[in-house]
py3Dmol code that shows the C-alpha trace and the ligand (Angstrom):
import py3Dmol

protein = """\
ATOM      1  CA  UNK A   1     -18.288   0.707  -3.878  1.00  0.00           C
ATOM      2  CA  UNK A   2     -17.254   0.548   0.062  1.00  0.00           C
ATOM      3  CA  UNK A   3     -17.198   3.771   1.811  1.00  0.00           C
ATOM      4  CA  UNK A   4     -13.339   3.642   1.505  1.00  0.00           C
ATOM      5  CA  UNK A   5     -13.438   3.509  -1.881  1.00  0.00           C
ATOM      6  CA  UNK A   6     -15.777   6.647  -1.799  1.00  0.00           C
ATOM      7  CA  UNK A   7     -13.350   8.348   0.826  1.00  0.00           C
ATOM      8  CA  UNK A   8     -10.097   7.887  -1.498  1.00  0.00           C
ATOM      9  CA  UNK A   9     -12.133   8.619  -4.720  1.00  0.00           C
ATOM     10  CA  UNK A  10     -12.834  11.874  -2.602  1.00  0.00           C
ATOM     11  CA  UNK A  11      -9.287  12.492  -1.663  1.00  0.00           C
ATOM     12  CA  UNK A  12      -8.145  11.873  -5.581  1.00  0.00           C
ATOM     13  CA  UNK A  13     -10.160  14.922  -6.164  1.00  0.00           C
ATOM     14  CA  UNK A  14      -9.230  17.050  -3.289  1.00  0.00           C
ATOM     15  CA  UNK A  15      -5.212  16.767  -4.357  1.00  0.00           C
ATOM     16  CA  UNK A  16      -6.555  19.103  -7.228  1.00  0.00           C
ATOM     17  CA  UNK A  17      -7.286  21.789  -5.431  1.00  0.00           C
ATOM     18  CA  UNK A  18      -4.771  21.067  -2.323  1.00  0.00           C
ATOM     19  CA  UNK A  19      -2.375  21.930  -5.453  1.00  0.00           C
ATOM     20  CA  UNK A  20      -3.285  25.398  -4.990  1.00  0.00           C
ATOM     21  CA  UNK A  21      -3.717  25.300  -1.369  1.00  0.00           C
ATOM     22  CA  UNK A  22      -0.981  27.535   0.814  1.00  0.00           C
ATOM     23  CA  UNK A  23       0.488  25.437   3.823  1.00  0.00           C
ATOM     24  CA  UNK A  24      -0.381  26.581   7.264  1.00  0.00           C
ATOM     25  CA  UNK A  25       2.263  28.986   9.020  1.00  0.00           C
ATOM     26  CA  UNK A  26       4.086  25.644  10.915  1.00  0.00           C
ATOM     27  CA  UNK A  27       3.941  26.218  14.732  1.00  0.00           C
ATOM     28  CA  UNK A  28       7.655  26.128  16.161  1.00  0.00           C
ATOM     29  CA  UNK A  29       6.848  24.401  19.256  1.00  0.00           C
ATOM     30  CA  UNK A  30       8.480  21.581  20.300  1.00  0.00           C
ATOM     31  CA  UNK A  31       6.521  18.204  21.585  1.00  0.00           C
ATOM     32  CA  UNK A  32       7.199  14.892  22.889  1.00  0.00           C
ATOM     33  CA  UNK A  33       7.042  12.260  20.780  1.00  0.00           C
ATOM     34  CA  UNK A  34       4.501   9.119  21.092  1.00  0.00           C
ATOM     35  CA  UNK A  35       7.616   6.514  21.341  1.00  0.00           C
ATOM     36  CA  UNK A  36       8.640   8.723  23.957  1.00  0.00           C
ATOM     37  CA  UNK A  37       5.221   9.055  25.225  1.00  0.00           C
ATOM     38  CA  UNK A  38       4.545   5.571  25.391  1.00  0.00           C
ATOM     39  CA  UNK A  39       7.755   4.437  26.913  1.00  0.00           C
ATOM     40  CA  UNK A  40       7.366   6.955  29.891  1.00  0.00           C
ATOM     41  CA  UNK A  41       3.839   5.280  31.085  1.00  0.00           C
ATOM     42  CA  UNK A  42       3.289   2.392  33.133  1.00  0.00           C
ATOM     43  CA  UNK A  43       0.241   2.492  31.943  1.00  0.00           C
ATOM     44  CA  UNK A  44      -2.031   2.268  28.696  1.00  0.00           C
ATOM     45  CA  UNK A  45      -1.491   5.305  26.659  1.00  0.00           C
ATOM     46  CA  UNK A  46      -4.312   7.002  24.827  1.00  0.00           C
ATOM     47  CA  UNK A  47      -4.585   8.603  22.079  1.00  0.00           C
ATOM     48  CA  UNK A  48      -7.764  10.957  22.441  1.00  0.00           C
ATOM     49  CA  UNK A  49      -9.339  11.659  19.175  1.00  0.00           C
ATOM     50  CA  UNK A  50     -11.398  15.029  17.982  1.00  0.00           C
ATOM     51  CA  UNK A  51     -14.532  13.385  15.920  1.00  0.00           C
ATOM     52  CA  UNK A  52     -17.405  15.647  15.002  1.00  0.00           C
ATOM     53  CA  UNK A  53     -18.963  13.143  12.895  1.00  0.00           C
ATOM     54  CA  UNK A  54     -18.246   9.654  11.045  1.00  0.00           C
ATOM     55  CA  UNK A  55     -19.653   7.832   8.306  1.00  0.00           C
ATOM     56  CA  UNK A  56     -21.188   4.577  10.693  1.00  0.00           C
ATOM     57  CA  UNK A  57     -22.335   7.501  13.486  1.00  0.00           C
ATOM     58  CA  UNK A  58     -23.030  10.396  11.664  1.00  0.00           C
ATOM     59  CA  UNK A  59     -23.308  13.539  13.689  1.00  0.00           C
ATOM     60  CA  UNK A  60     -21.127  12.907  17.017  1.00  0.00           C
ATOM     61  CA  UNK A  61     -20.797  16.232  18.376  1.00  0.00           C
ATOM     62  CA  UNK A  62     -20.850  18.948  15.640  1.00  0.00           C
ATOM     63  CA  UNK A  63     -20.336  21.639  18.061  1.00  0.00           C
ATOM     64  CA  UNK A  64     -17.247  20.506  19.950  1.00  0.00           C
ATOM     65  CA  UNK A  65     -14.552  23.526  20.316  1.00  0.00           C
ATOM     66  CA  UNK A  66     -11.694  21.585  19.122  1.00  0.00           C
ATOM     67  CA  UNK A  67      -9.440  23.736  21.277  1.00  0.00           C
ATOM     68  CA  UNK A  68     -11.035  22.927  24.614  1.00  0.00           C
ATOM     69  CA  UNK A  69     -11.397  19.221  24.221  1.00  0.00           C
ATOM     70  CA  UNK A  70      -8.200  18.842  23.404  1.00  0.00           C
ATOM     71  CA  UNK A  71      -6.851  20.842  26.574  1.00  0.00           C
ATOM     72  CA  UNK A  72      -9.058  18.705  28.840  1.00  0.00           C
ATOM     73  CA  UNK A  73      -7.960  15.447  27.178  1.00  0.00           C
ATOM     74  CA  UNK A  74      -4.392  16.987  27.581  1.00  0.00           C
ATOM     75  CA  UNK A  75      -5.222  17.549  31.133  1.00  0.00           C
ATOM     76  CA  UNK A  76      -6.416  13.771  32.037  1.00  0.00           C
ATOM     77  CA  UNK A  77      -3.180  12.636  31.109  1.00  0.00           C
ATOM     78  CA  UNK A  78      -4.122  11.704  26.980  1.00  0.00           C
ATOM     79  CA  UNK A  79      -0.512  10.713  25.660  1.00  0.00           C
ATOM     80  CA  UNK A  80      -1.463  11.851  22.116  1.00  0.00           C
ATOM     81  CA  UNK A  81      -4.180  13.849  20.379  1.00  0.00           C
ATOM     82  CA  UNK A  82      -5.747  12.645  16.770  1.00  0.00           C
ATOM     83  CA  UNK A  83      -7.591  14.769  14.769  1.00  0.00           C
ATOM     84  CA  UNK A  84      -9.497  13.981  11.946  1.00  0.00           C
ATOM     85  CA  UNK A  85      -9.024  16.195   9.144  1.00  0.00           C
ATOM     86  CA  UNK A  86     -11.642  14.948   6.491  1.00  0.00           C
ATOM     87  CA  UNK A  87     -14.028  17.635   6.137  1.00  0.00           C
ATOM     88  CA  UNK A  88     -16.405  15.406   3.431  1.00  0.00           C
ATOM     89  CA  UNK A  89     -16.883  12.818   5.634  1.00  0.00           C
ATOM     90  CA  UNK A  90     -15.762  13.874   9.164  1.00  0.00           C
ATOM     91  CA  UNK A  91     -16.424  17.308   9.274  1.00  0.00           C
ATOM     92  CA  UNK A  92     -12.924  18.059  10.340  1.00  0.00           C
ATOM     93  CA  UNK A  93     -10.291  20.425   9.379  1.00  0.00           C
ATOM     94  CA  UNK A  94      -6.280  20.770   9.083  1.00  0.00           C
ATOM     95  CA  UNK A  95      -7.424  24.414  10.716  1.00  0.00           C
ATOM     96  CA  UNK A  96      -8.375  22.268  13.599  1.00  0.00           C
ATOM     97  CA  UNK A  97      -5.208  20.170  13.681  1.00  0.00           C
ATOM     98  CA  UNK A  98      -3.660  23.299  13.528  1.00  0.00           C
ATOM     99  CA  UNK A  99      -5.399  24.866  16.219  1.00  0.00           C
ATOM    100  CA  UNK A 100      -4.949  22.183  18.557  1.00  0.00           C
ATOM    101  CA  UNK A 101      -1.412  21.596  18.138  1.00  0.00           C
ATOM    102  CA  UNK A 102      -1.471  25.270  18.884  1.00  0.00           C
ATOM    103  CA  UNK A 103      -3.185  24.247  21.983  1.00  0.00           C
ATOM    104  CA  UNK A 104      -1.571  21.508  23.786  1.00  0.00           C
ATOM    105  CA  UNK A 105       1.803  20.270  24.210  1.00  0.00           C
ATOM    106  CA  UNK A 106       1.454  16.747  22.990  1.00  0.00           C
ATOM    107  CA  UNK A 107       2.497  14.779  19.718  1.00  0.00           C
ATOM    108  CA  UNK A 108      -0.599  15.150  17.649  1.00  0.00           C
ATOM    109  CA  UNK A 109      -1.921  12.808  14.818  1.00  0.00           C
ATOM    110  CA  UNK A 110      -3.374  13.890  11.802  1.00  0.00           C
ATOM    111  CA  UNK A 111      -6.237  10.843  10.983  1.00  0.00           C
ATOM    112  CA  UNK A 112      -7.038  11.135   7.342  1.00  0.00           C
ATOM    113  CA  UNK A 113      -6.818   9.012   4.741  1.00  0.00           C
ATOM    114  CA  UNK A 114      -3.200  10.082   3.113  1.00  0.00           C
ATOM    115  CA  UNK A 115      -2.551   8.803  -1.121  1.00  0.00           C
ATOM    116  CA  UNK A 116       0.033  11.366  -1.639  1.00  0.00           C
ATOM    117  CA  UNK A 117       3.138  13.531  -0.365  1.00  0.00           C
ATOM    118  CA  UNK A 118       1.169  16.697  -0.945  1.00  0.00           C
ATOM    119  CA  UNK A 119      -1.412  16.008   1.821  1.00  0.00           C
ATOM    120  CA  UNK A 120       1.489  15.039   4.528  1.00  0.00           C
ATOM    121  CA  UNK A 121       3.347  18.171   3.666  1.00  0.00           C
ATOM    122  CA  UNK A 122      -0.287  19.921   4.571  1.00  0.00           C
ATOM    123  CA  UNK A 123      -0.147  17.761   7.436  1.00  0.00           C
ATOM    124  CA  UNK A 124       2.913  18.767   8.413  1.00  0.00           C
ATOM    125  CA  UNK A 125       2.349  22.662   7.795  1.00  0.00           C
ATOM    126  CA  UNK A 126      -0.595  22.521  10.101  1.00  0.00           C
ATOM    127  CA  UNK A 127       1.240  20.938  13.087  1.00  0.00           C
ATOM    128  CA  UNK A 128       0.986  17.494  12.710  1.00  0.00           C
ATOM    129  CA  UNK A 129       3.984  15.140  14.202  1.00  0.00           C
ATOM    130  CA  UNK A 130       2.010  11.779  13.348  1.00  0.00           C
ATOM    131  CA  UNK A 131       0.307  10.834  10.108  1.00  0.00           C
ATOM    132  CA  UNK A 132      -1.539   7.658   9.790  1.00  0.00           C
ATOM    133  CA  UNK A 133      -0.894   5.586   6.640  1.00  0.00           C
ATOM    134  CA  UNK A 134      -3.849   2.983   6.054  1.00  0.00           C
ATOM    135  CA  UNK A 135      -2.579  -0.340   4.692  1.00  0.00           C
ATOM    136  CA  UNK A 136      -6.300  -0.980   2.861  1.00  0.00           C
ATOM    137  CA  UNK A 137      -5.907   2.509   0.756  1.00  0.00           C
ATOM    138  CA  UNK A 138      -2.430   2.152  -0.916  1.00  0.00           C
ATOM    139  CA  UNK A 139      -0.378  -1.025  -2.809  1.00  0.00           C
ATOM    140  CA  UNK A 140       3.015  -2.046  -1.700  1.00  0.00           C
ATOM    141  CA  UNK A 141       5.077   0.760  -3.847  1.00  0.00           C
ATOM    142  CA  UNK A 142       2.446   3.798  -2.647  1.00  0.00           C
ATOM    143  CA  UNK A 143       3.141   3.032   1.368  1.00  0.00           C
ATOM    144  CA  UNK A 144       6.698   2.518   0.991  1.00  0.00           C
ATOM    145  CA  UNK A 145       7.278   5.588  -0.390  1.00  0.00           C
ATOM    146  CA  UNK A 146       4.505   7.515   1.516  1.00  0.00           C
ATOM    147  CA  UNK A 147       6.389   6.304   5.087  1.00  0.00           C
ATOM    148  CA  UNK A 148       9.599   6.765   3.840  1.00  0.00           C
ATOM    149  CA  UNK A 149       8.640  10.637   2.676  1.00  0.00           C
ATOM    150  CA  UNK A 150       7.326  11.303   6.370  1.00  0.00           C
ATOM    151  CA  UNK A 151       9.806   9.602   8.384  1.00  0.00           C
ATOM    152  CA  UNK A 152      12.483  11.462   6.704  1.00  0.00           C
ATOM    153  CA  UNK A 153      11.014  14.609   7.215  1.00  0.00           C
ATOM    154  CA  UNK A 154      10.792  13.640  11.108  1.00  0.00           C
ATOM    155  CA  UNK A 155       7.232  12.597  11.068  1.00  0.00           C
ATOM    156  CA  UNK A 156       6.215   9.594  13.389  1.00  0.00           C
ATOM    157  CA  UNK A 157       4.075   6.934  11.453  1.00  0.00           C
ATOM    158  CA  UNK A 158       1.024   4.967  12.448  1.00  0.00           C
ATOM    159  CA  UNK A 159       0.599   2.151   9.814  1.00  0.00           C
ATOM    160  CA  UNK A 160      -2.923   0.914  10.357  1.00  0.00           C
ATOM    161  CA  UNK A 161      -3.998  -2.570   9.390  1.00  0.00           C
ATOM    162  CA  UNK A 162      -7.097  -4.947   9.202  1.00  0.00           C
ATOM    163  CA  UNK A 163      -6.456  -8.253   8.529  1.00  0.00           C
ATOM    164  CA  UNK A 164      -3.545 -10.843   8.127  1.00  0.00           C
ATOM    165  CA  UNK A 165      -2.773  -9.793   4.410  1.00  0.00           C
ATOM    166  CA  UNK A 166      -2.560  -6.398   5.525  1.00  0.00           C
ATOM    167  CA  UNK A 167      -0.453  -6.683   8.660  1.00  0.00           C
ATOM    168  CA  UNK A 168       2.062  -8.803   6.462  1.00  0.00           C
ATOM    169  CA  UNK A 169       2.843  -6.066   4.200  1.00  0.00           C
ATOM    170  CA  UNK A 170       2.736  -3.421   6.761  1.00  0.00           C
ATOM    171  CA  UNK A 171       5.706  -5.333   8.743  1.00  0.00           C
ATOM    172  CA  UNK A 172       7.277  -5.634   5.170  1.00  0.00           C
ATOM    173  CA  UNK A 173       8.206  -1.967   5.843  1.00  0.00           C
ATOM    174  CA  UNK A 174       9.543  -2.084   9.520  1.00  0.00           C
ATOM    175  CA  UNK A 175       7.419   0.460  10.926  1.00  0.00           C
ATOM    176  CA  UNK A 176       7.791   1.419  14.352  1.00  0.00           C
ATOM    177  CA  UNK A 177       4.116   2.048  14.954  1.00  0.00           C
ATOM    178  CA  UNK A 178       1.342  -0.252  13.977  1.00  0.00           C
ATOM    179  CA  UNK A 179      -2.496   0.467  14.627  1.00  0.00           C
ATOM    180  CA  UNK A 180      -5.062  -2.735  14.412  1.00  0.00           C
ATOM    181  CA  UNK A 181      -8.005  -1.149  13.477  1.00  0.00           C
ATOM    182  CA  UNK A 182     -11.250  -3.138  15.182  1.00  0.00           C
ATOM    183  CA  UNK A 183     -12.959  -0.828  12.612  1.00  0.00           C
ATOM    184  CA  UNK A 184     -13.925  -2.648   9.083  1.00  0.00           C
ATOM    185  CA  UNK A 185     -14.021  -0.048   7.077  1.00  0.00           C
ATOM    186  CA  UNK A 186     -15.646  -1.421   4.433  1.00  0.00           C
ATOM    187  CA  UNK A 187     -18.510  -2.474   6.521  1.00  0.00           C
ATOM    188  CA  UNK A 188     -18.066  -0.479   9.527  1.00  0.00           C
ATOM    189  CA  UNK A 189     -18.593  -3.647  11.754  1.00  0.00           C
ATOM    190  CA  UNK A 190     -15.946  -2.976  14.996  1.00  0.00           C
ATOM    191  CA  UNK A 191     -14.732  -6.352  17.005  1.00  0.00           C
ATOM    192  CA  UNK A 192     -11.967  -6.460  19.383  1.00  0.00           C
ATOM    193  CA  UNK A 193     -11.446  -9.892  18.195  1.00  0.00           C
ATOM    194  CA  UNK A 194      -9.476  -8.181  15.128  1.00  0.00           C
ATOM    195  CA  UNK A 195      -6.877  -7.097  17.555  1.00  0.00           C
ATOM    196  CA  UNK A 196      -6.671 -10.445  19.348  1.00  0.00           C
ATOM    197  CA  UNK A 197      -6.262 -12.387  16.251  1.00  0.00           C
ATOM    198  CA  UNK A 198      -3.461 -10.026  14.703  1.00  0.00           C
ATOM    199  CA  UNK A 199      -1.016  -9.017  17.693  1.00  0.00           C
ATOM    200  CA  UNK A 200       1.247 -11.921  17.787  1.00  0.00           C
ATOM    201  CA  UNK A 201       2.539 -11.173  14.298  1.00  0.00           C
ATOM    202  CA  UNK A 202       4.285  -8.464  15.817  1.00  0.00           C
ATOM    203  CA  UNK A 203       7.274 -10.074  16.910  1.00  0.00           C
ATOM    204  CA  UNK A 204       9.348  -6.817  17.412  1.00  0.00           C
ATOM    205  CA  UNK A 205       9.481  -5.849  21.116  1.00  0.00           C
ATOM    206  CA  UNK A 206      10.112  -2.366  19.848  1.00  0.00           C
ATOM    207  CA  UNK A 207       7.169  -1.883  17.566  1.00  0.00           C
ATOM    208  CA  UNK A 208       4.261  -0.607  19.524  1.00  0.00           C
ATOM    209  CA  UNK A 209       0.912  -1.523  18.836  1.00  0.00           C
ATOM    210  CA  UNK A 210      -2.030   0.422  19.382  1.00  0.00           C
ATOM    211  CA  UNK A 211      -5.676  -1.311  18.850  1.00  0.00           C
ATOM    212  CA  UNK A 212      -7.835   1.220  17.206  1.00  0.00           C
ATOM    213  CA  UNK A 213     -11.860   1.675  17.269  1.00  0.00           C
ATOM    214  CA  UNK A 214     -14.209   0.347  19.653  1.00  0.00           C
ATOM    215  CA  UNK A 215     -13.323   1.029  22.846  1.00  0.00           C
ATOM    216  CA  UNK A 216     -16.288   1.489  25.526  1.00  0.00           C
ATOM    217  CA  UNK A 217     -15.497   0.240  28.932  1.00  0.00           C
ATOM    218  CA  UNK A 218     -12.046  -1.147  31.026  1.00  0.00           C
ATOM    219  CA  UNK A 219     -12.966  -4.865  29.919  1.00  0.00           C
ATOM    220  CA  UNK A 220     -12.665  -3.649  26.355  1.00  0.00           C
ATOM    221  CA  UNK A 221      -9.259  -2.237  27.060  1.00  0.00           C
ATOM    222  CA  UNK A 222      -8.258  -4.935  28.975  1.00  0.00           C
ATOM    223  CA  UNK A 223      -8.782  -7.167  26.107  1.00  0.00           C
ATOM    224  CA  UNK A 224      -6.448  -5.451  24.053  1.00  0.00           C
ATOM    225  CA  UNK A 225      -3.787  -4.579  26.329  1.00  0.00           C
ATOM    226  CA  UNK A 226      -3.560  -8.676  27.035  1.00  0.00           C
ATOM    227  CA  UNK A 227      -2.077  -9.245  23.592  1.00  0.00           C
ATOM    228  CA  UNK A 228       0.033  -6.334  23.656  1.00  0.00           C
ATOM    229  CA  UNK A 229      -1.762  -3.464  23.307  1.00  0.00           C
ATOM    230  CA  UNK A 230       0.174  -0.453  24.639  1.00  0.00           C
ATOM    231  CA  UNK A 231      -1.647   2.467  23.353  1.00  0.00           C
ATOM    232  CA  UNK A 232      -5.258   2.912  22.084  1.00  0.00           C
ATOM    233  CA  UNK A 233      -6.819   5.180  20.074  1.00  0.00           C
ATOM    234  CA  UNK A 234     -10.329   6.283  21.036  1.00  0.00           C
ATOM    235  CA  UNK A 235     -12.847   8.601  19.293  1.00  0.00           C
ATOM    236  CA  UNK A 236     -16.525   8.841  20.016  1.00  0.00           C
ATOM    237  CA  UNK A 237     -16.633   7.599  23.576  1.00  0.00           C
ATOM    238  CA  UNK A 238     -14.528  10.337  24.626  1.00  0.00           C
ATOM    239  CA  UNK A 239     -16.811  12.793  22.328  1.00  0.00           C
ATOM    240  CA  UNK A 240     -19.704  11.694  24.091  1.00  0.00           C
ATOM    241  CA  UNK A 241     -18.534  11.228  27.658  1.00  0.00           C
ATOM    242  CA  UNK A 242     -19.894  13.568  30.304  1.00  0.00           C
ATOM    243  CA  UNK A 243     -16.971  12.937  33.079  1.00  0.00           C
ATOM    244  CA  UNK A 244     -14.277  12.452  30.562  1.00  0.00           C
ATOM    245  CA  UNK A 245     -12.065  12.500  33.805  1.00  0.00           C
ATOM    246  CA  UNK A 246     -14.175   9.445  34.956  1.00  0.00           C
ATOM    247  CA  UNK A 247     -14.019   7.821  31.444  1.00  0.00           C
ATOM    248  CA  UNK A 248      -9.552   8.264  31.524  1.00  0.00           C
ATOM    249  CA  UNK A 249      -9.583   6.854  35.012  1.00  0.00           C
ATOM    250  CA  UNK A 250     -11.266   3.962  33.552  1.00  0.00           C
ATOM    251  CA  UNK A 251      -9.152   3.498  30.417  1.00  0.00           C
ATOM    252  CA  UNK A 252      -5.937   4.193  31.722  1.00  0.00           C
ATOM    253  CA  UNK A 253      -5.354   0.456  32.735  1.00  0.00           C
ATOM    254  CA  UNK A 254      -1.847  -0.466  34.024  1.00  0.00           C
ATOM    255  CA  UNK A 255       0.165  -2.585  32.270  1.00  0.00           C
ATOM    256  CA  UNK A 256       3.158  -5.108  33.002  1.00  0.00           C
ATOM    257  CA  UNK A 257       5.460  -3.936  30.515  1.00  0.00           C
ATOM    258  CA  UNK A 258       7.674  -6.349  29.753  1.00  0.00           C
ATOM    259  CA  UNK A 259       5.933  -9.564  32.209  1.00  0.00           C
ATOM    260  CA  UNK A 260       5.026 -12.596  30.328  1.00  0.00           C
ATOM    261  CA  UNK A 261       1.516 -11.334  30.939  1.00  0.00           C
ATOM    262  CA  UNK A 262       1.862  -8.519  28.383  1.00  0.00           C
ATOM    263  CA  UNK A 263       4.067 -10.269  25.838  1.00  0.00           C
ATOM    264  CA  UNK A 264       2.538 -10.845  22.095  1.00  0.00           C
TER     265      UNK A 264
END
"""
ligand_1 = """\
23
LIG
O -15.575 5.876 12.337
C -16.000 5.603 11.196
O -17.206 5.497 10.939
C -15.046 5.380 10.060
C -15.560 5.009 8.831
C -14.721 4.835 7.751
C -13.371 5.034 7.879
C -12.839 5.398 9.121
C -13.669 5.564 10.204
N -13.184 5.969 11.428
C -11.836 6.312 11.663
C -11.313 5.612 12.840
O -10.543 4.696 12.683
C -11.813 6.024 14.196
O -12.157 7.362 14.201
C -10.897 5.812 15.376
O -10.210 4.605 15.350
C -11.700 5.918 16.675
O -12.772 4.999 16.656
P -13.927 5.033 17.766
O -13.263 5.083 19.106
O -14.692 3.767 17.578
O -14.732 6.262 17.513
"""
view = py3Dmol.view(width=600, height=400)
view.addModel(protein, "pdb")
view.setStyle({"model": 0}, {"cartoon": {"style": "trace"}})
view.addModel(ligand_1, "xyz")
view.setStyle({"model": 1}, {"stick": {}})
view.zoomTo()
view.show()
């Protein structure tokens, strides 16, 4: 059994009780959202992730306030903020989705590993305005109907792929937003490569693509952003940075928009 299939076996059993679960008072606030986000930066947007703990890393930072690393990632110019809500294998909450969204005035993803309506109307609830739908976890029927069900309640989608197989069903559907996770997550291995080798089958000038997982130094995001990449999503190098306003400077690459350079 891969640790995905543990995670979703997990999630099967949490829709019991989620049954019985009130929804989070929603928070009225308007945001942004990340298309908008994205296409008002010359540069590469990031989305800055809270992560306590993973299942390749273990503890991260167990202690983080939620709440304050969100405002300073707000405040070095993060176009988006993910939180992951898996409190088996994360140690994260929808309380602290809720609370950040609370927080900040940016769209805000809600990174957990979604098999049913139920958990994006808890999403929702607790102040989410992205949900991430991951190819690997549901067949053809289950993400269909999972994207259409957020999108028409005014949800923005991030449909995260792997490999070829997956990235060809995940365009079946159109989506606007497609992550390449450099993440295995059957095997945790992380390579950039992943992102490289997938990009040009996005052939849609509108879709954005963000390249997931991995990210450590400019070079890294370099890489990416060379095939395309115009956001990226970054979790434990932010947790563990000690001049997270260096460590933004150093991400926030520009990019040619449009140039031959930047085309898939
Ligand atoms: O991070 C893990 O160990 C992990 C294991 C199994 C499923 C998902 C996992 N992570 C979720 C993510 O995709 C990352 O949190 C996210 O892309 C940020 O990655 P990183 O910048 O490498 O922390």
């Amino acid at each position: 059994m891969t640790i995905l299939d543990k995670i979703i076996a997990q999630k099967r059993k949490e829709l019991v009780e989620l049954i019985n679960l009130p929804l989070l008072k929603e928070v009225e606030k308007p945001v942004p959202t990340f298309k908008e986000q994205v296409a008002s930066s010359s540069n590469m947007s990031i989305i800055a992730e809270i992560k306590r703990a993973s299942p390749s890393k273990g503890a991260i930072d167990l202690t983080v306030d939620p709440i304050e690393q969100a405002k300073t990632y707000e405040g070095n110019g993060a176009a988006a903020i993910s939180v992951l809500t898996d409190e088996t294998f994360f140690n994260g909450s929808l309380n602290d989705l809720h609370a950040v969204r609370k927080a900040v005035d940016l769209p805000v993803l809600c990174k957990d590993f979604i098999i049913d309506t139920l958990q994006i109307d808890h999403a929702r609830a607790a102040g989410a305005t992205i949900i991430l739908l991951i190819v690997a976890a549901l067949d053809d029927e289950k993400l269909k109907e999972l994207y259409d069900y957020a999108t028409n309640l005014g949800l923005e989608v991030l449909v995260e792929v792997h490999d070829e197989v997956e990235m060809e069903r995940a365009l079946a559907i159109q989506p606007e937003i497609i992550g390449i996770n450099n993440r295995n997550l059957k095997t945790f291995e992380v390579n950039l490569a992943t992102t490289e080798k997938l990009a040009s089958y996005i052939t849609n000038p509108n879709t954005i693509l963000i390249s997931e997982s991995g990210m450590r130094v400019r070079q890294d995001v370099e890489r990416v952003g060379k095939v395309g990449a115009e956001a990226i999503l970054v979790g434990e190098t932010l947790m563990r940075s000690d001049d997270l306003n260096a460590t933004f400077s150093e991400m926030q690459i520009p990019l040619s928009k449009g140039s031959e350079q930047h085309a898939r």
